[in-house]
MDTraj code that builds the backbone (N, CA, C; nanometers):
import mdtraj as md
import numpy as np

residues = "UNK UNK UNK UNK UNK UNK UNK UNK UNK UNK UNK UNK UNK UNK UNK UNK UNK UNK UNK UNK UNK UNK UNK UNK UNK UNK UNK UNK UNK UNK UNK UNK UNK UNK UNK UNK UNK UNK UNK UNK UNK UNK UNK UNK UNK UNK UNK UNK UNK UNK UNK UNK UNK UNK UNK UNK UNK UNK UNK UNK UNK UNK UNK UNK UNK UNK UNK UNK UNK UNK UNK UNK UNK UNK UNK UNK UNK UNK UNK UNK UNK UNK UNK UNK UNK UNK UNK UNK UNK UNK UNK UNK UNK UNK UNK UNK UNK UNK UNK UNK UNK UNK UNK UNK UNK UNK UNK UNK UNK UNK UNK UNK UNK UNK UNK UNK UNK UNK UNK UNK UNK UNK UNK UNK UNK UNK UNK UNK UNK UNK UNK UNK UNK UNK UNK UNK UNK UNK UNK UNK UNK UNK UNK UNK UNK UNK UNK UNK UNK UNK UNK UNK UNK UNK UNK UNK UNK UNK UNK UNK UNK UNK UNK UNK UNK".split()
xyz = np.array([
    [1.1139, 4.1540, -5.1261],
    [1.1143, 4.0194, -5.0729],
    [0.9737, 3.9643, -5.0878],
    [0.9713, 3.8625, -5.1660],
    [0.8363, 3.8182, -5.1774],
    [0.8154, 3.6811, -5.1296],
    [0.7307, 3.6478, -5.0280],
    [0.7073, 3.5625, -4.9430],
    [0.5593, 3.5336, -4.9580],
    [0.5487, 3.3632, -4.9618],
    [0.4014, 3.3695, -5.0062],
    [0.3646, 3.3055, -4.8645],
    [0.2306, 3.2719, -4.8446],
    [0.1169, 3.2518, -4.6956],
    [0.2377, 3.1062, -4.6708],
    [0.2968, 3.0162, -4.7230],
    [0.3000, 2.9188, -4.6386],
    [0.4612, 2.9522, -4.5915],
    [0.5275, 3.0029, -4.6216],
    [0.6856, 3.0490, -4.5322],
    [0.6119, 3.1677, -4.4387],
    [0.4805, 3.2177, -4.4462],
    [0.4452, 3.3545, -4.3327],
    [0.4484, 3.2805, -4.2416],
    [0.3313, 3.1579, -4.2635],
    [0.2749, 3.0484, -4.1680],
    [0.4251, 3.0319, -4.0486],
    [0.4735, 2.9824, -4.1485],
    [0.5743, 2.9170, -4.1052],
    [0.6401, 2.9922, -4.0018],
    [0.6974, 3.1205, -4.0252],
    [0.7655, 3.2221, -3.9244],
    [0.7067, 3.2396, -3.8173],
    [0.5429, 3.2858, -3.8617],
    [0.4607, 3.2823, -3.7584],
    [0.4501, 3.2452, -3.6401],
    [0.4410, 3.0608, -3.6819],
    [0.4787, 2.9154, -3.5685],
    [0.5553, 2.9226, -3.5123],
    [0.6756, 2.9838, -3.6161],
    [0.7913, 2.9932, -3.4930],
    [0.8229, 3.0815, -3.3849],
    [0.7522, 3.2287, -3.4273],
    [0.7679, 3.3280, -3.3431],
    [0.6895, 3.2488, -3.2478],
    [0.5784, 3.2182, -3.2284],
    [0.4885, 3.1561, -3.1692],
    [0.5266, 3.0747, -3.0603],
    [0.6311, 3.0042, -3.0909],
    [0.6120, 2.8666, -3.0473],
    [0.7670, 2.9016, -2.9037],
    [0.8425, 3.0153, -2.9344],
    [0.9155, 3.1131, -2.8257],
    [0.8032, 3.2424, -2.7356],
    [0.6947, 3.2337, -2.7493],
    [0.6266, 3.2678, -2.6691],
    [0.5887, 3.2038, -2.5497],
    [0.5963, 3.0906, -2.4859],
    [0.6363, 3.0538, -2.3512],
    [0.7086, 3.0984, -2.2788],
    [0.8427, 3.1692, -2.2816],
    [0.9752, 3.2176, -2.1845],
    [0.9405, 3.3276, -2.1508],
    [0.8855, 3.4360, -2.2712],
    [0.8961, 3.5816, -2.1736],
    [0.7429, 3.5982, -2.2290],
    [0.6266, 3.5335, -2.1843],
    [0.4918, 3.5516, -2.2400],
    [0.4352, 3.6340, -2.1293],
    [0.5163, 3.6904, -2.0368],
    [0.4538, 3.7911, -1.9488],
    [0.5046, 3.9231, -1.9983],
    [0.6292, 3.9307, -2.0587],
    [0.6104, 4.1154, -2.1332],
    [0.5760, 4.0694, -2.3072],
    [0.4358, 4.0050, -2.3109],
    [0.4150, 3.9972, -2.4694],
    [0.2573, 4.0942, -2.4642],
    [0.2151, 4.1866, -2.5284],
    [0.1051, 4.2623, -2.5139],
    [0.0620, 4.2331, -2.6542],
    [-0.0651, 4.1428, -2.6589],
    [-0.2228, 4.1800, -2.7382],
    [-0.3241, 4.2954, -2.7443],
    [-0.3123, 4.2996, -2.8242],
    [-0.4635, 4.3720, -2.8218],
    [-0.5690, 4.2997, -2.8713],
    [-0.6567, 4.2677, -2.8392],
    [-0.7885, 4.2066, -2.9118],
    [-0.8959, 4.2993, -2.8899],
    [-0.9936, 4.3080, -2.9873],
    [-1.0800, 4.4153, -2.9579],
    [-1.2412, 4.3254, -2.9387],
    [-1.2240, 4.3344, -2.8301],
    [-1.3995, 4.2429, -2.7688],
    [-1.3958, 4.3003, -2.6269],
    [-1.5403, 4.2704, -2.6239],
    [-1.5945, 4.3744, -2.5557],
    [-1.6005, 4.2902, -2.4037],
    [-1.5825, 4.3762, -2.2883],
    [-1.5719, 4.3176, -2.1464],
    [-1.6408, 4.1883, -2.1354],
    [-1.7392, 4.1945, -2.1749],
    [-1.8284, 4.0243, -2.1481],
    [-1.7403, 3.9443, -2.1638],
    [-1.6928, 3.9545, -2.3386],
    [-1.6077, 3.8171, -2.3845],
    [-1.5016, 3.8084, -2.3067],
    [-1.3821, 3.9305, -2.3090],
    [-1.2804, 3.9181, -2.2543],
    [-1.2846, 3.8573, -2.0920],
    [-1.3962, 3.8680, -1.9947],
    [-1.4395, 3.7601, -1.9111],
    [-1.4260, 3.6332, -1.8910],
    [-1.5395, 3.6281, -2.0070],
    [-1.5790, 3.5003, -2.0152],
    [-1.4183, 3.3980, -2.0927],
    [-1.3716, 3.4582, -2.1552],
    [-1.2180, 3.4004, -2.1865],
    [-1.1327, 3.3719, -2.0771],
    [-1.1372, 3.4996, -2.0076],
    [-1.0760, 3.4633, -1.8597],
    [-1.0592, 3.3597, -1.8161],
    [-1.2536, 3.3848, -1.7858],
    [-1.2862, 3.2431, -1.6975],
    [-1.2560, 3.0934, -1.7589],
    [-1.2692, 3.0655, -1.8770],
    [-1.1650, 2.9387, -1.9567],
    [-1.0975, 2.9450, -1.9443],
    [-0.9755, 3.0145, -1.9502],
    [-0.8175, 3.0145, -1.9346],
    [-0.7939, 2.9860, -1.8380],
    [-0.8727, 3.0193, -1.6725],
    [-0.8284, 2.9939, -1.6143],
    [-0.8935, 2.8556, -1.5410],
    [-1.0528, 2.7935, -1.6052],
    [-1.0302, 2.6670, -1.5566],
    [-1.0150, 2.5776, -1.6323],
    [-0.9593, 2.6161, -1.7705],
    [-0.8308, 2.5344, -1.8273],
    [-0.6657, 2.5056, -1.7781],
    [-0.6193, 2.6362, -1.7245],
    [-0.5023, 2.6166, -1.6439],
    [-0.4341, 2.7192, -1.7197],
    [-0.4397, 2.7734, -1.8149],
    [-0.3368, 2.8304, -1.8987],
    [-0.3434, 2.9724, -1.8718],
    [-0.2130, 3.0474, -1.9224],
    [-0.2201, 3.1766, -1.9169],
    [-0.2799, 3.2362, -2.0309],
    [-0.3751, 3.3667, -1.9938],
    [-0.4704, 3.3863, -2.1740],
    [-0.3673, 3.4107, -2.3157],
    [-0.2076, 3.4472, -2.2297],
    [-0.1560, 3.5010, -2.3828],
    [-0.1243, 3.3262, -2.4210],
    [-0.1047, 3.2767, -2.3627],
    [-0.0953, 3.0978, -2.4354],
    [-0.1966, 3.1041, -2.4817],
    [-0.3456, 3.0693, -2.4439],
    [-0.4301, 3.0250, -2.5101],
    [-0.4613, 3.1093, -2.6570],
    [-0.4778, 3.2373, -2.6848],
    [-0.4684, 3.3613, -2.7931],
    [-0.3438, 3.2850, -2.8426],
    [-0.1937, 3.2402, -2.8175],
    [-0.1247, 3.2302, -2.8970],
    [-0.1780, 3.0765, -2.9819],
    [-0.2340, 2.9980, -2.8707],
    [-0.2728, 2.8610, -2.9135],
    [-0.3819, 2.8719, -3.0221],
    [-0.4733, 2.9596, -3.0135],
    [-0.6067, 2.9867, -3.0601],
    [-0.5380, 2.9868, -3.2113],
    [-0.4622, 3.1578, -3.2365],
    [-0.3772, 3.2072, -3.3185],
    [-0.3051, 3.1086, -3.4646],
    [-0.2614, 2.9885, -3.3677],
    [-0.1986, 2.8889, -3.4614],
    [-0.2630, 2.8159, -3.4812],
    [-0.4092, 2.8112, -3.4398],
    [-0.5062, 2.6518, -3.4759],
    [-0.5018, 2.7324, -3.6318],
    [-0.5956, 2.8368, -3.6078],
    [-0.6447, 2.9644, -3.7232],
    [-0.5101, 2.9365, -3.8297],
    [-0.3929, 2.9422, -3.8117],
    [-0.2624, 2.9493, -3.8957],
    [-0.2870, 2.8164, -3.9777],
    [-0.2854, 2.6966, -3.8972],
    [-0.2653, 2.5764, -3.9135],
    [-0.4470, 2.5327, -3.9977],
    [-0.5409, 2.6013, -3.9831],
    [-0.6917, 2.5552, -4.0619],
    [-0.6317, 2.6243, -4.2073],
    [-0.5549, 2.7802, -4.1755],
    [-0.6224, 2.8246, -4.2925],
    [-0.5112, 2.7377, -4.4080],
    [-0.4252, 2.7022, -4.3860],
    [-0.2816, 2.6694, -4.4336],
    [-0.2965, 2.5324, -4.4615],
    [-0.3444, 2.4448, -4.3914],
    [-0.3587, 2.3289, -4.3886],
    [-0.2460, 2.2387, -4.4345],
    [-0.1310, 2.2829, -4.4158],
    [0.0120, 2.2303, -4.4512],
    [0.0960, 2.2132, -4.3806],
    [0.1409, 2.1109, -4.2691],
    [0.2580, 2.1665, -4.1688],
    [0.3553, 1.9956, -4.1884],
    [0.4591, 2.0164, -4.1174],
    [0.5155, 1.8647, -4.1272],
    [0.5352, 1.8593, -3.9881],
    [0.6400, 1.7729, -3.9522],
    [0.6773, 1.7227, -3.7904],
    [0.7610, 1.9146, -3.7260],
    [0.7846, 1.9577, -3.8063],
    [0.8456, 2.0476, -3.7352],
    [0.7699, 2.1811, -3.7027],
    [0.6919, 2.1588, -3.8258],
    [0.5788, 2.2996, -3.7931],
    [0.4690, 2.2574, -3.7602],
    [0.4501, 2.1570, -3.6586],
    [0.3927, 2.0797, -3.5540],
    [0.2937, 2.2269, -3.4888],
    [0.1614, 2.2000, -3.4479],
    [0.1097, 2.3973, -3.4046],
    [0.1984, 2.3445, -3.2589],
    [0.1602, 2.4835, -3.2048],
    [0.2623, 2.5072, -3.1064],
    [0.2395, 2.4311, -2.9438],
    [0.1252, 2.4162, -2.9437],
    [0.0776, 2.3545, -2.8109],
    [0.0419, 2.2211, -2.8171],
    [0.0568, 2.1396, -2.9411],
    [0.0998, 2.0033, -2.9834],
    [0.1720, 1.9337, -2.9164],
    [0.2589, 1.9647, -2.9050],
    [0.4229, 1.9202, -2.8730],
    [0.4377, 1.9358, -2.7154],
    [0.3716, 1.9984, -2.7011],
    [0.4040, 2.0607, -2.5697],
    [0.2720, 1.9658, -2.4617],
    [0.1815, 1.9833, -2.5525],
    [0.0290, 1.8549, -2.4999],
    [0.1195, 1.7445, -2.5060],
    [0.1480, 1.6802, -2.5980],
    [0.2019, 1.5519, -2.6156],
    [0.3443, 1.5641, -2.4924],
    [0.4287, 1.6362, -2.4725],
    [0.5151, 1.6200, -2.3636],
    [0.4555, 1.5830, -2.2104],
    [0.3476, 1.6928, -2.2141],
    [0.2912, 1.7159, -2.0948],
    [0.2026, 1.5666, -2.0470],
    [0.1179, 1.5247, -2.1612],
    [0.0525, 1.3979, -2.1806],
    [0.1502, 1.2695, -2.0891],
    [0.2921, 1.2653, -2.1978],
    [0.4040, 1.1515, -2.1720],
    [0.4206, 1.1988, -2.0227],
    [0.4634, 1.3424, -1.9996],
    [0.4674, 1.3283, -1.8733],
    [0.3448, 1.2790, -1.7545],
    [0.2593, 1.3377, -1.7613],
    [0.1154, 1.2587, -1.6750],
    [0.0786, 1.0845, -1.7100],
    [0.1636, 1.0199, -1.8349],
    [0.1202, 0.9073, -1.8375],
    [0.2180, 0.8642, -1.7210],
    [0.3525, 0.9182, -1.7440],
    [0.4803, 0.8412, -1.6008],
    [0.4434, 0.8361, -1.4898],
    [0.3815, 0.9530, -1.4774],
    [0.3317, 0.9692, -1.3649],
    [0.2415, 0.8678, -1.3046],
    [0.1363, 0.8665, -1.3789],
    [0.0236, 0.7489, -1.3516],
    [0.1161, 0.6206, -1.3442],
    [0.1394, 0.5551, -1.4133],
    [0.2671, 0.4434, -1.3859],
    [0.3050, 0.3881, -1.2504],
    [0.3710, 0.5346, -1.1746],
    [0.4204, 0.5384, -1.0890],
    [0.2955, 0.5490, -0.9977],
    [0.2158, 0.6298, -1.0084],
    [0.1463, 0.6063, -0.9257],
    [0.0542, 0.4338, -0.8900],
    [0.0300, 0.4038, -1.0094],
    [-0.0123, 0.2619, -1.0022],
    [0.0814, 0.1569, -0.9308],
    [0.2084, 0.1724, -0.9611],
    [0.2859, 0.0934, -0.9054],
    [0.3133, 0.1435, -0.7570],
    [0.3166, 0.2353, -0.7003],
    [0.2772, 0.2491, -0.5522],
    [0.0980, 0.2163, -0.5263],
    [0.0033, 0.1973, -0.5642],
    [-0.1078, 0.1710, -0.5674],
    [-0.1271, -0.0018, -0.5290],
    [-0.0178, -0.0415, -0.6475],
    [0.0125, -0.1950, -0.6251],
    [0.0593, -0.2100, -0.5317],
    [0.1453, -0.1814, -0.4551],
    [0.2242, -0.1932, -0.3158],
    [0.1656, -0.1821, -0.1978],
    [0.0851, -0.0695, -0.1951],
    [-0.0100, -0.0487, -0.0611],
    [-0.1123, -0.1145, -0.0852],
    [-0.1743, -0.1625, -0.1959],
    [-0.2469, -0.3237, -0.1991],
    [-0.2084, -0.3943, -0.1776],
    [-0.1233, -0.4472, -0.1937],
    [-0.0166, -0.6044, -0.1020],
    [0.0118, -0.5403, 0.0289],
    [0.0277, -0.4637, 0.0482],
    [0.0391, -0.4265, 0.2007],
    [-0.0778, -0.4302, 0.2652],
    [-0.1803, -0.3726, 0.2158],
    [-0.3057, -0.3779, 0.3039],
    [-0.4172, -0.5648, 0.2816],
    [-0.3537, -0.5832, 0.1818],
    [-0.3792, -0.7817, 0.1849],
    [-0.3216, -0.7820, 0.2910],
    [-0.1871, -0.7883, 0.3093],
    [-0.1076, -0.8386, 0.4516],
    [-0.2074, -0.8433, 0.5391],
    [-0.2075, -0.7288, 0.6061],
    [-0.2893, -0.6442, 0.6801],
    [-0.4209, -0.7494, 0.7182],
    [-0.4600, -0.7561, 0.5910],
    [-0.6326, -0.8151, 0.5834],
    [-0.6172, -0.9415, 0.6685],
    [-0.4965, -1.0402, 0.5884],
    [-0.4602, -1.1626, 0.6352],
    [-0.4400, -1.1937, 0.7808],
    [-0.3858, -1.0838, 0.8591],
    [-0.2881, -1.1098, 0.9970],
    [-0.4092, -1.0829, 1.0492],
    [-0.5112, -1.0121, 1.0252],
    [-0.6276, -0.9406, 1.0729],
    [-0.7367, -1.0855, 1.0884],
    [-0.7357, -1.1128, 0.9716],
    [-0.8063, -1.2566, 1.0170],
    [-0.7526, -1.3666, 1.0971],
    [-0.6531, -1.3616, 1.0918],
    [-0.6232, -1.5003, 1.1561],
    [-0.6401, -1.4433, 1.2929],
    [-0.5871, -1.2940, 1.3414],
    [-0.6339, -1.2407, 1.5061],
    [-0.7759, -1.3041, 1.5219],
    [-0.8788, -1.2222, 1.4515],
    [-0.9785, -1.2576, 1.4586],
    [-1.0310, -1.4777, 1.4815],
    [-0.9703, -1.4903, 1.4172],
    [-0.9595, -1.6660, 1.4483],
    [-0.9158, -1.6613, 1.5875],
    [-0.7912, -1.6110, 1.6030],
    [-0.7340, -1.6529, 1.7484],
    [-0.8925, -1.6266, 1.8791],
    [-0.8934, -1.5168, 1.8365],
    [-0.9949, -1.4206, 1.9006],
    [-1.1027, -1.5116, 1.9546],
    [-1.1891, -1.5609, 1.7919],
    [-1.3263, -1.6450, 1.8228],
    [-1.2660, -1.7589, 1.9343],
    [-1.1413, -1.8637, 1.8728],
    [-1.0986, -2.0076, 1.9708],
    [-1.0784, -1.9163, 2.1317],
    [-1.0679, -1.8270, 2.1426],
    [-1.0285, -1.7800, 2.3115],
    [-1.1783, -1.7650, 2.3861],
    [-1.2708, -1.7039, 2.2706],
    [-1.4016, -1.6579, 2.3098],
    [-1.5051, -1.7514, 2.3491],
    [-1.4283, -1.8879, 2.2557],
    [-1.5488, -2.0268, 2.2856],
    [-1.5033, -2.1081, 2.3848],
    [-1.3383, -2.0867, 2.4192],
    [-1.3316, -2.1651, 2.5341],
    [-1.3402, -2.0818, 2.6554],
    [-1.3458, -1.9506, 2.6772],
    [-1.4060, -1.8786, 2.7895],
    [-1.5599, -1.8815, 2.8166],
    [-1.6236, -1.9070, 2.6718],
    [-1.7985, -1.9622, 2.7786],
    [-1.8056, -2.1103, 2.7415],
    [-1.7056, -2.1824, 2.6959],
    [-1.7306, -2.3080, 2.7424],
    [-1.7306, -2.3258, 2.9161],
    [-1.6076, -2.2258, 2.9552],
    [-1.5425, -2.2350, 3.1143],
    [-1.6739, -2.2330, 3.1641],
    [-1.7130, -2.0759, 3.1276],
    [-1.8333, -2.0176, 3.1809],
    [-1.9406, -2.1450, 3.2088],
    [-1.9604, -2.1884, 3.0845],
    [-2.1041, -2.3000, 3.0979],
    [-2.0793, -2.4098, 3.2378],
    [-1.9554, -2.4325, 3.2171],
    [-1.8774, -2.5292, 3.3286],
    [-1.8745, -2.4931, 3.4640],
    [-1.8543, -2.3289, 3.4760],
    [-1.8358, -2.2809, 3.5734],
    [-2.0044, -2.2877, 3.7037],
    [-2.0725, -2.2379, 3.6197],
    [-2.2000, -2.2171, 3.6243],
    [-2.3042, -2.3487, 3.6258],
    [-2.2491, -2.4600, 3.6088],
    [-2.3238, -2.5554, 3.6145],
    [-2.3557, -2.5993, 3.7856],
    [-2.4232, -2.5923, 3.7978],
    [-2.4738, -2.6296, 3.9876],
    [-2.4114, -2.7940, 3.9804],
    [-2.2905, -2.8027, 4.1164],
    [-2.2476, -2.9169, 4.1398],
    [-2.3506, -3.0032, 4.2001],
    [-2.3926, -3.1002, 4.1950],
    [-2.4619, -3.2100, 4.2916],
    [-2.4266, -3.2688, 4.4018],
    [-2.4316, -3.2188, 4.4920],
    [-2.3739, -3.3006, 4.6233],
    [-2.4708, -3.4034, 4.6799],
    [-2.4226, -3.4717, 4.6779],
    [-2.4166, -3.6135, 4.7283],
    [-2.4562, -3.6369, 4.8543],
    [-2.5844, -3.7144, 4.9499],
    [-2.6302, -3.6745, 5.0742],
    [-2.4866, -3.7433, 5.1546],
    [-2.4841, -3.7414, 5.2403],
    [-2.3581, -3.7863, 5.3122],
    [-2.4753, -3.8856, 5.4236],
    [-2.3679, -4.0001, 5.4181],
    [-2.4161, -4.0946, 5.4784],
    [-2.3623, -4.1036, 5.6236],
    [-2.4506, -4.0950, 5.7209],
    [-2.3970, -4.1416, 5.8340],
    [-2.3442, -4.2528, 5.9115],
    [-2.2838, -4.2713, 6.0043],
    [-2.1915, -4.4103, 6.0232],
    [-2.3372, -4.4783, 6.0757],
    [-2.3940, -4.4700, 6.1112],
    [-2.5433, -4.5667, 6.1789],
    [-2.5983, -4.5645, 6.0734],
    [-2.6134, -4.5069, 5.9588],
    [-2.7483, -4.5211, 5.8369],
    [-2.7292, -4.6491, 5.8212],
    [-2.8064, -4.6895, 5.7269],
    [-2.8124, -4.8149, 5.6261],
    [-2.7039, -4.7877, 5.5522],
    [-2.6343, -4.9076, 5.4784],
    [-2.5596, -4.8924, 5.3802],
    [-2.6152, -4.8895, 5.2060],
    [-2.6073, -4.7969, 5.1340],
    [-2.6621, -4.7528, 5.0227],
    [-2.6303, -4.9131, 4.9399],
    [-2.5476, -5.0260, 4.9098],
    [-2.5510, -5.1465, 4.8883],
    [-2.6527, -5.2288, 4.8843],
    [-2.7183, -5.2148, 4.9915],
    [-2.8392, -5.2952, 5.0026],
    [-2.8462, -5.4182, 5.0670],
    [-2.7225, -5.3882, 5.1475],
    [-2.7136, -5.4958, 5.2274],
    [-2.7581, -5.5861, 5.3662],
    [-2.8004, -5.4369, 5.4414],
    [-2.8997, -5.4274, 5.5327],
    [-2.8029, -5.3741, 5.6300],
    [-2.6479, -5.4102, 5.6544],
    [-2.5869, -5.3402, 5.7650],
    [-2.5731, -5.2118, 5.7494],
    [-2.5416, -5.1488, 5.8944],
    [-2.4535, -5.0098, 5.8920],
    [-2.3902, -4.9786, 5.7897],
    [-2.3541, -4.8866, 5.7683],
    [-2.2961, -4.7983, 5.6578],
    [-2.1427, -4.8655, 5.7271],
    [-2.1443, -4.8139, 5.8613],
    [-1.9679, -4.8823, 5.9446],
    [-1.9323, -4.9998, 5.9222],
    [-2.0493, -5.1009, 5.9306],
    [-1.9815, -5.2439, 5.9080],
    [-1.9963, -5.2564, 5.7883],
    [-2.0548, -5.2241, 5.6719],
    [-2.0219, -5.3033, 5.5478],
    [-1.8994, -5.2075, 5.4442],
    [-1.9571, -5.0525, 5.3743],
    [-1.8496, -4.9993, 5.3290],
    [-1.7702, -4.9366, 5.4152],
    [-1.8578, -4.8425, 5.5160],
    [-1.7692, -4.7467, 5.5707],
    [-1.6486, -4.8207, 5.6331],
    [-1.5822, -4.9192, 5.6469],
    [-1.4438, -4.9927, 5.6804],
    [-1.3619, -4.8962, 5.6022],
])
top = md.Topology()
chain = top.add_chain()
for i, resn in enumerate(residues, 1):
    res = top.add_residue(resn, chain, resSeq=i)
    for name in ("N", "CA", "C"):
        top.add_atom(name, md.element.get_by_symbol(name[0]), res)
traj = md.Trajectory(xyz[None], top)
């Protein structure tokens, strides 16, 4: 059976690309030494991925440079799966914006009813120290005239005979 590099490629991708379902009984060997295998770790895991994904992802970039030939179907393997994942986080955002929009018109509301309290608030506040100013103003009382005084007129009688009647 003679099979040349671009149908290997090809099988390859595909074995490849069924490595998601049971990628926990799939065993590598890579031969690097504790540092690296670490330091890979530590990417894989604050990339998010499990290391046999990323080795399988790595695996098919390497397939896909050396080959440099693929169409829509021999797509590399974490392509398709970015681009799903992508469409999915764009819906998401969407949705989230459009609840974003909502609790912004809600909290306008909010802003609105909030001011006009505040209006009510100030008109209650200016006519309670208007009261105040009113309240507090010292009345003038008036001397009180006695029935024998003079009459404040100027008339020369008693206060009794001219107003006090």
């Amino acid at each position: 059976m003679d099979l040349d590099r671009g149908k290997l490629a090809r099988i390859d991708r595909k074995l490849l690309a069924g490595l998601g379902q049971d990628e926990s009984f799939q065993m590598v060997r890579v031969p690097v030494t504790a540092a690296k295998w670490a330091t890979w770790k530590r990417y894989c895991d604050a990339v998010g991925l499990s290391m046999g994904r990323a080795l399988a992802a790595l695996i098919d970039h390497e397939l896909v440079s050396v080959f440099d030939e693929f169409n829509d179907d021999d797509q590399p393997v974490f392509a398709r799966d970015t681009q799903e994942q992508l469409a999915a986080r764009e819906e998401e955002i969407i949705v989230r914006e459009r609840e974003l929009g909502a609790t912004g018109d809600r909290i306008k509301e909010q802003a609105e009813r909030l001011r006009h309290w505040e209006d009510e608030l100030r008109r209650c506040e200016l006519q309670v120290e208007a009261l105040s100013k009113l309240a507090a103003r010292p009345t003038r009382a008036e001397p009180k005239i006695g029935r024998n005084d003079r009459c404040p007129c100027g008339s020369g009688f008693k206060y009794k005979q001219c107003h006090g009647r």
